[in-house]
C-alpha positions as CSV (number, residue, x, y, z in Angstrom):
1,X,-16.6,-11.9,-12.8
2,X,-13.6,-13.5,-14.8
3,X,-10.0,-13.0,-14.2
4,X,-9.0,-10.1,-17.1
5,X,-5.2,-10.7,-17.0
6,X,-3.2,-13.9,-16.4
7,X,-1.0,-14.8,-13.5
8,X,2.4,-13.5,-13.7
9,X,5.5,-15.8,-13.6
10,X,6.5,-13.9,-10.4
11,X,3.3,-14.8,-8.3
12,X,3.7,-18.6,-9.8
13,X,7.2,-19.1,-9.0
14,X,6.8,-20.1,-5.3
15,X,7.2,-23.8,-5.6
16,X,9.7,-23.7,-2.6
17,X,7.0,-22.4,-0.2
18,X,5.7,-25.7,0.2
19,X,2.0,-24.2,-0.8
20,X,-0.2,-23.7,-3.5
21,X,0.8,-20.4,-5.9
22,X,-0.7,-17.0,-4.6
23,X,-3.0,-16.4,-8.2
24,X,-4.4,-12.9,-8.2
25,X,-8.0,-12.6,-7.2
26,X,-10.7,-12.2,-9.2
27,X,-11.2,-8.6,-11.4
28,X,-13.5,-7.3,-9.0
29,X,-11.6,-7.9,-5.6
30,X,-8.6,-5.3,-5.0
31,X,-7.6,-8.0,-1.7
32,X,-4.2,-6.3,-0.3
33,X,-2.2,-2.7,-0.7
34,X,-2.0,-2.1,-4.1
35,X,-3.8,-4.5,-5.3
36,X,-3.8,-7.9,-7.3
37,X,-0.5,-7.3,-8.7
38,X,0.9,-5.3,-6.2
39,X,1.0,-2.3,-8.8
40,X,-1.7,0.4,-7.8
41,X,-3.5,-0.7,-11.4
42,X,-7.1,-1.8,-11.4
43,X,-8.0,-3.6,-14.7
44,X,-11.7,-3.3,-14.7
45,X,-12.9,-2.0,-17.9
46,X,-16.0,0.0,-19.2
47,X,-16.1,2.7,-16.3
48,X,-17.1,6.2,-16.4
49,X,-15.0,8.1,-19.4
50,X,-16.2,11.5,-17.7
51,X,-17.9,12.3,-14.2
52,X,-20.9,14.9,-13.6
53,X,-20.3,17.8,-12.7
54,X,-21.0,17.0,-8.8
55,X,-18.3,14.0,-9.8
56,X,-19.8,10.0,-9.7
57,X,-23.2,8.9,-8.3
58,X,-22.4,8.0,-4.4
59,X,-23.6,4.9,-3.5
60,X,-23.1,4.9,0.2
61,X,-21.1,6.6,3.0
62,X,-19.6,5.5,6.7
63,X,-18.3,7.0,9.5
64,X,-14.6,5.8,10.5
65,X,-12.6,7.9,13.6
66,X,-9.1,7.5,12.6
67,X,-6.3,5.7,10.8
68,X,-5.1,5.9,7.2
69,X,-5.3,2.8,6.5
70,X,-6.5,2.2,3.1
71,X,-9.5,-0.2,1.8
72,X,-9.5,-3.9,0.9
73,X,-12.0,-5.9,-0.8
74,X,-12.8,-9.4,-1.3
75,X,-15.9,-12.0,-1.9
76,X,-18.1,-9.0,-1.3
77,X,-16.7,-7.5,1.6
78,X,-14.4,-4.6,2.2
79,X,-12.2,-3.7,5.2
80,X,-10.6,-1.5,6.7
81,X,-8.9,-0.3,10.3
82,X,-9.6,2.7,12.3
83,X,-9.4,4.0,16.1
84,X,-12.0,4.5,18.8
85,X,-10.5,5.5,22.4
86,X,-8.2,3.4,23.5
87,X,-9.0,0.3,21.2
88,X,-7.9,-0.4,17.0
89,X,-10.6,-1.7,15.6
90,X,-10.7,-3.6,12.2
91,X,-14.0,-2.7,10.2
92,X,-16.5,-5.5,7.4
93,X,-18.8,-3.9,5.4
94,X,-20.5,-5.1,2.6
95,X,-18.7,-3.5,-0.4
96,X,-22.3,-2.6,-2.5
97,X,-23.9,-0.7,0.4
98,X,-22.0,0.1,3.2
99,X,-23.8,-2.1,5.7
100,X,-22.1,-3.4,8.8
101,X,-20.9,-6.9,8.9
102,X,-18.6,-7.0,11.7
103,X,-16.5,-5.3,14.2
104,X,-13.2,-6.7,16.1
105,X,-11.8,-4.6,18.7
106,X,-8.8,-4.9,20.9
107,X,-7.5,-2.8,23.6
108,X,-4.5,-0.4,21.9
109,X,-3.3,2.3,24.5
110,X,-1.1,5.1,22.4
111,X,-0.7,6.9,25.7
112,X,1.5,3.5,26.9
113,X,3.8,4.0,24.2
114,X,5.4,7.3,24.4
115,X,8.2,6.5,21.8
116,X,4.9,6.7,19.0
117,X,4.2,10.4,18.3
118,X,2.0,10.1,15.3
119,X,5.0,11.8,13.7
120,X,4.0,14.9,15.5
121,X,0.4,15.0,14.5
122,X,-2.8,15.7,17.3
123,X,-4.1,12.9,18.7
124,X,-7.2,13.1,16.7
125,X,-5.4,12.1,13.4
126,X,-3.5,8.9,15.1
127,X,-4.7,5.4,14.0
128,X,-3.6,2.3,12.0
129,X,-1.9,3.1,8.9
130,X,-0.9,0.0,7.5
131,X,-3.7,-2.0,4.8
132,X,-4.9,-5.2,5.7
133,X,-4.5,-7.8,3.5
134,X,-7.2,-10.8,2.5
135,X,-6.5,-14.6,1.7
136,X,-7.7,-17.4,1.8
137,X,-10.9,-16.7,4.1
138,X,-8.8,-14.7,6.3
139,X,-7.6,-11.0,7.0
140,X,-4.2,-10.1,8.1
141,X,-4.3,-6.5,10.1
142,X,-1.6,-4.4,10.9
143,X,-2.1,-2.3,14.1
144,X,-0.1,0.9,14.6
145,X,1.7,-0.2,17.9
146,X,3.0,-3.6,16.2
147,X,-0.5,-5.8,16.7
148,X,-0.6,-8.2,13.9
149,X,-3.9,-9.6,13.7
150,X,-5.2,-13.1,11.5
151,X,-8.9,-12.7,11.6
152,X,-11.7,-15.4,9.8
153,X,-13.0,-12.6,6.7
154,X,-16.8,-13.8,7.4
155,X,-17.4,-13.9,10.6
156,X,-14.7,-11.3,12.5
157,X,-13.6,-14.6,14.8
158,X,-9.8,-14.3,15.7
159,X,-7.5,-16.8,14.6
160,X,-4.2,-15.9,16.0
161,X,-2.0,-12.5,17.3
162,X,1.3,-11.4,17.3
163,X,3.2,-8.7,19.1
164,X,5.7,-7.4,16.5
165,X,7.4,-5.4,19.3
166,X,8.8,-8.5,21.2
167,X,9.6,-10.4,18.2
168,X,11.7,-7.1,16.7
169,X,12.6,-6.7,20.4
170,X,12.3,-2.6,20.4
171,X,10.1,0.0,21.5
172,X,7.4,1.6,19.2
173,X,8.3,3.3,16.2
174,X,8.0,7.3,16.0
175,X,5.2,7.4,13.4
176,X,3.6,3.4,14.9
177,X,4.1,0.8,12.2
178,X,3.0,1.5,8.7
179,X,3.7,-0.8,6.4
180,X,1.5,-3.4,5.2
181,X,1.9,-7.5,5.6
182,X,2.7,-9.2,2.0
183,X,1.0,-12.8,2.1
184,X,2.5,-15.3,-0.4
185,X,2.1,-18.8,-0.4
186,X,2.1,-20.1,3.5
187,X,4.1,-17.0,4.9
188,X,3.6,-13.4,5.9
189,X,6.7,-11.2,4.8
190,X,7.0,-8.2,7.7
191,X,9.3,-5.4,8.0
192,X,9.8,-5.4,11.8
193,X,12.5,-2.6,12.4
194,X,14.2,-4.5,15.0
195,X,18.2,-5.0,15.4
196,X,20.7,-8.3,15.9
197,X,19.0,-9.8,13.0
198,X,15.3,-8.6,13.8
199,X,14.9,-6.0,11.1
200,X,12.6,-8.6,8.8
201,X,10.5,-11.5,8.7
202,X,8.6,-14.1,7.5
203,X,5.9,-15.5,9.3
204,X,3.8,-18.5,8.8
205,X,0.2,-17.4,8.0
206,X,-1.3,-20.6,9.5
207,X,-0.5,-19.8,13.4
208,X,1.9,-16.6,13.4
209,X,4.9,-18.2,14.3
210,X,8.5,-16.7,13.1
211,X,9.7,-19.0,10.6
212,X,12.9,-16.6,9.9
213,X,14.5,-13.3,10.9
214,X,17.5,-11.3,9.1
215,X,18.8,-8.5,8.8
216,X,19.8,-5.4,11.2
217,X,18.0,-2.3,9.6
218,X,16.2,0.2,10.8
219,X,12.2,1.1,10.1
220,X,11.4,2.1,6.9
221,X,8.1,2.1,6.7
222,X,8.0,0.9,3.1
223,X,5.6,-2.3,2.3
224,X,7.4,-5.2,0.9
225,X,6.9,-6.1,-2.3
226,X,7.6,-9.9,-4.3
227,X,9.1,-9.6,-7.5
228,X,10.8,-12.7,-10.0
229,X,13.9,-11.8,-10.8
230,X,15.7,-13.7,-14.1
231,X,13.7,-17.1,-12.6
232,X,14.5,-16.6,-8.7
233,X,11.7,-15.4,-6.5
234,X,12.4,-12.8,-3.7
235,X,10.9,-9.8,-1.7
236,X,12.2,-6.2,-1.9
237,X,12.1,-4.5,1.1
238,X,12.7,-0.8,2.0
239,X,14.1,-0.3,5.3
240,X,15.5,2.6,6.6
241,X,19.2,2.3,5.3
242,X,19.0,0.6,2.1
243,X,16.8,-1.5,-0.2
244,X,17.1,-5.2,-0.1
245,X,16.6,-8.1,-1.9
246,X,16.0,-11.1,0.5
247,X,15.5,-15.3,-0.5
248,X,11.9,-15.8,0.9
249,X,12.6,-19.4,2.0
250,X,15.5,-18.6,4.7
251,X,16.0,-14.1,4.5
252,X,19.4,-14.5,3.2
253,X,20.4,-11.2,1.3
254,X,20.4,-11.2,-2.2
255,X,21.4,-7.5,-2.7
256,X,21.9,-4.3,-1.5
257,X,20.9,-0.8,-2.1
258,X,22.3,1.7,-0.2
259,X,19.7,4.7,0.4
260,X,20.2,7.3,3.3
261,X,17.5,9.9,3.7
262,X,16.5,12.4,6.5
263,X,14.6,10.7,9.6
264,X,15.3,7.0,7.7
265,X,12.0,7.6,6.9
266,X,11.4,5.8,3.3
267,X,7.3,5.2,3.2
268,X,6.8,4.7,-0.5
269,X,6.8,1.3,-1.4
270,X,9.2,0.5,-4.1
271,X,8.4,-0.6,-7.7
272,X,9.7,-3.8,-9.7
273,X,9.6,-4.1,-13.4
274,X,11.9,-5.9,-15.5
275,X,15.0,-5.9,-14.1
276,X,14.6,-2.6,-12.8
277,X,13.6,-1.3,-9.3
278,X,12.4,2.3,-8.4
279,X,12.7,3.7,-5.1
280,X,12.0,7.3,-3.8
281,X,11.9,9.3,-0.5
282,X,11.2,12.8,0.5
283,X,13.2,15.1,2.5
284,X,14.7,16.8,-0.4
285,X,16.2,12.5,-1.7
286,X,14.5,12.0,-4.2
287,X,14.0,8.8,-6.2
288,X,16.5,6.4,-8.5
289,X,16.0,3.1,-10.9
290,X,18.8,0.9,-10.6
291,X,19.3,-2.7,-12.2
292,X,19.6,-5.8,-10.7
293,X,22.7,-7.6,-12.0
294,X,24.5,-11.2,-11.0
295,X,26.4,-9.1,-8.3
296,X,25.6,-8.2,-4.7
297,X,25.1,-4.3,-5.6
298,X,22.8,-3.6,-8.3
299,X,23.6,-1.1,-11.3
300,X,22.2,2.8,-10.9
301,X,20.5,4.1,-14.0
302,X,19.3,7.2,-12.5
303,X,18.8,9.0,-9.7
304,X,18.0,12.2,-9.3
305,X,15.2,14.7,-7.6
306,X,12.5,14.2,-10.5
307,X,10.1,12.6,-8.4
308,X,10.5,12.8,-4.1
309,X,7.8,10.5,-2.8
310,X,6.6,11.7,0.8
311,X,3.5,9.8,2.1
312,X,1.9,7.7,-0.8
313,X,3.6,5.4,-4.1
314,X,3.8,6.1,-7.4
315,X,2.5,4.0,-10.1
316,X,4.1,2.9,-13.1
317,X,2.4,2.9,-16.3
318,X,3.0,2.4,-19.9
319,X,6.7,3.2,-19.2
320,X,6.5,6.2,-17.4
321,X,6.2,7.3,-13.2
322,X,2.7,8.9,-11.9
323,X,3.3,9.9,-8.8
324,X,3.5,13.1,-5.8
325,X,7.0,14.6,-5.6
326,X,6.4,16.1,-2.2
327,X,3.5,18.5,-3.3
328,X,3.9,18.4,-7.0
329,X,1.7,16.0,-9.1
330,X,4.2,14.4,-11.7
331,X,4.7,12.1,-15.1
332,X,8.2,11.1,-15.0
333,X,10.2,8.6,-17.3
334,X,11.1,5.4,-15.8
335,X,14.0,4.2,-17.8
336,X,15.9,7.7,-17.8
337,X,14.4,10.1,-15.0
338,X,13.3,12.8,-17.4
339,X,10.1,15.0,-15.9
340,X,7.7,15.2,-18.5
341,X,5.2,17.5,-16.5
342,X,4.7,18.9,-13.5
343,X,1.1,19.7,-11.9
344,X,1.0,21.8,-8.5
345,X,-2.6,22.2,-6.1
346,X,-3.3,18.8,-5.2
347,X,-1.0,19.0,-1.9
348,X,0.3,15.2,-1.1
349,X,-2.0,12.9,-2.8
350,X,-2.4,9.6,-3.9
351,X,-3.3,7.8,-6.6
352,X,-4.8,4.3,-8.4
353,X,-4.8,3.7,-12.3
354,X,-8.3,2.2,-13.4
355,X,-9.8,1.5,-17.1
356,X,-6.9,3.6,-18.7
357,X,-7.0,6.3,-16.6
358,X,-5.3,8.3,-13.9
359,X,-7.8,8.5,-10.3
360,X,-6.2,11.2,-8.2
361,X,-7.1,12.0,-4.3
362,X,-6.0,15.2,-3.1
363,X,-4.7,15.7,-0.1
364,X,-8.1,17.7,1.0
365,X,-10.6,15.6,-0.6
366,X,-10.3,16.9,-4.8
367,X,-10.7,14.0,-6.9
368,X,-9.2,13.9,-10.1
369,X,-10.0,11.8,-13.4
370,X,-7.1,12.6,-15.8
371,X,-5.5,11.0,-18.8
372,X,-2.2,9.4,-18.4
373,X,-0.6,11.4,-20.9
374,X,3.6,11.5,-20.8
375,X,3.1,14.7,-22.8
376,X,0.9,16.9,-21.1
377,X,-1.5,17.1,-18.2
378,X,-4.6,15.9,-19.2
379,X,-7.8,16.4,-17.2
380,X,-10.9,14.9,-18.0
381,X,-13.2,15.9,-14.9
382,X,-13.0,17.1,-11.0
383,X,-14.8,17.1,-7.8
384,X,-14.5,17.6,-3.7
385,X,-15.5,14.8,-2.2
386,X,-14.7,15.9,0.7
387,X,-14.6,19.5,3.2
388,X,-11.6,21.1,2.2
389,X,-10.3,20.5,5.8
390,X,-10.5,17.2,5.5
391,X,-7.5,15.5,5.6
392,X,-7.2,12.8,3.0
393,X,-3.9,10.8,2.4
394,X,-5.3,7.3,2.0
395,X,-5.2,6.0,-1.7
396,X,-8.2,5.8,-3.4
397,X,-9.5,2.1,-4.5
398,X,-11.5,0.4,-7.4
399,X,-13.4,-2.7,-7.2
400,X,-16.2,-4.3,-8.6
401,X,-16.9,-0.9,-10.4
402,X,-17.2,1.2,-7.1
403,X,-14.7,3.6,-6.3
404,X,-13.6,3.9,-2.4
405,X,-12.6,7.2,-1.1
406,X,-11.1,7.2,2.6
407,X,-10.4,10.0,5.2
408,X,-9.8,10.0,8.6
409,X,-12.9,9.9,9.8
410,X,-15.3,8.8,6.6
411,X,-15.2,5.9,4.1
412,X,-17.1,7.2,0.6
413,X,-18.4,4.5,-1.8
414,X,-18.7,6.2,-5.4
415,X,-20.2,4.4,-8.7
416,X,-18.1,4.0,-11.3
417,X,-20.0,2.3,-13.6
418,X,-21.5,3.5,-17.0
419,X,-25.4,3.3,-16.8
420,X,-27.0,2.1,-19.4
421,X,-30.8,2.4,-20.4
């Protein structure tokens, strides 16, 4: 399937690296969090404009026991992580019918680390929340207690391991590690959490080993994201103090951000477009764009409590903010903060534009297909995917016309493609 958008000048500009440019994958692969372009938007075209009433055809489901981590797919395959006992495991199935490619397992004792709570959740609902991410004929897996993972994508062999604990030199974070590993050119970008300089890092993706470390933050949580800005490369991260702008080649720090929230607990990952970055936390924080300028500290636009993202990222579209403020389903202006509706009964979802439209998870298996509308809520159909019970925080993904629902303990496969005679 071709390529329906062009590289962007910020995944080209990586001359520096010493590699070959990180090109966005193929239409039908969705290969790291996010996606192709790091921007929750899937650009496959001629899906379903409406769902039966029962909601898409399903094409296949799996059992999982564990974990949030959310989907990735590439060349075919998709993966995922889960929990089962005392071992992570990182999960290959074929992406068109759910068989069973492979399994890796390694030992991962929660009980060992008593500084990891789950963030007070039961035992039951603990596993790997960060997504893997796929390049290159390898998978790079995040492991809740710090196990970074470079597995071969067709067979399951391992390649290398690191122990992000020792190399961030601290114990376990409260809710394990969530954020996912950003793979550009030759290096891994990490946010460790770890003081005296050991708060990020970027690691080389051929072996593991630390090629730099900066900064004295604490966790975030947030994912790092690579952005271009006026010509010069670098990768936002969201710690627990502040947003940052670091140089990729050495971690120096291009900006600052300050950002102070409850539990220094900022999980969404933030968003880059033009200048302009948008951050948000819960906790009663609440969100702000500001502009990057020539300066150490970047210019505020806005900030305000229009939209409070908890557990999952909004995604900007068209000029406007889709996204969860705490339990409340919002479109909210980019440039000037302005809520232009609110929508309550979906709890803390997610959710992934595809073909022009909004794809919203509930946090108790609804799914959503609504129009992304700045004036009004808009939906176009609904179904329950899953028990109402059901916990379902992971964000729903598109690829290759098939539409991946995740909850803790089952992966769904739905068709989303228009059937023709």
């Amino acid at each position: 399937m071709a390529c329906p958008f062009q590289p962007t000048a910020r995944l080209l500009a990586i001359y520096f690296l010493g590699g070959m440019a990180c090109l966005p994958a193929l239409g039908a692969d969705w290969p790291r969090w996010r996606g192709p372009e790091l921007d929750g938007i899937s650009h496959e075209s001629e899906l379903l404009r409406t769902w039966p009433q029962g909601g898409p055809p399903q094409l296949w489901n799996a059992k999982l026991s564990g974990g949030f981590a959310a989907v990735v797919v590439a060349d075919g395959k998709l993966f995922t992580q889960t929990k089962e006992k005392n071992q992570e495991v990182v999960v290959c199935l074929e992406a068109a019918t759910g068989k069973e490619i492979w399994r890796y397992r390694y030992d991962c004792d929660y009980a060992a680390h008593p500084t990891f709570t789950g963030g007070g959740m039961p035992a039951s609902r603990t596993g790997p929340r960060a997504t893997p991410a796929v390049d290159d004929g390898r998978i790079y897996t995040m492991g809740a207690t710090g196990t970074l993972l470079c597995l071969e994508t067709k067979t399951g062999k391992k390649i290398w391991q690191q122990d992000l604990l020792k190399l961030a030199g601290r114990t376990c974070p409260t809710h394990g590690y969530c954020g996912s590993p950003l793979v550009v050119g030759e290096r891994i970008y990490l946010e460790l959490g770890g003081s005296e300089g050991k708060a990020v890092a970027a690691l080389n993706k051929k072996d593991g080993s630390v090629i730099w470390q900066a900064l004295d933050d604490t966790l975030g949580q947030a994912s790092p994201i690579w952005a271009e800005v006026q010509g010069v490369p670098q990768v936002i991260f969201f710690t627990g103090k502040a947003a940052v702008g670091v140089a990729p080649q050495d971690g120096k720090l291009l900006w600052r951000y300050p950002w102070t929230t409850r539990f220094d607990l900022n999980i969404a990952t933030p968003i880059y477009a033009g200048g302009k970055v948008f951050i948000s936390s819960n906790y009663g924080t609440g969100g702000a764009v500001f502009r990057l300028t020539d300066q150490a500290e970047p210019e505020t636009l806005w900030k305000s409590l229009a939209m409070q993202n908890h557990i999952s990222t909004s995604v900007l579209y068209q000029g406007h903010l889709y996204g969860f403020s705490d339990q409340r389903l919002r479109c909210v202006a980019f440039d000037t903060g302005k809520v232009c509706w609110d929508k309550i009964g979906l709890g803390k979802g997610t959710l992934t534009i595809a073909d022009g439209n909004l794809i919203i998870l509930g946090d108790h298996g609804q799914l959503v297909l609504a129009k992304p509308n700045p004036a009004e809520f808009t939906e176009i159909s609904r179904c329950q995917v899953f028990d109402q019970g059901t916990l379902t925080w992971t964000v729903p993904v598109v690829s290759d016309g098939r539409l991946f629902i995740r909850s803790e303990n089952a992966l769904v496969a739905l068709n989303l493609r228009i059937q023709t005679n």
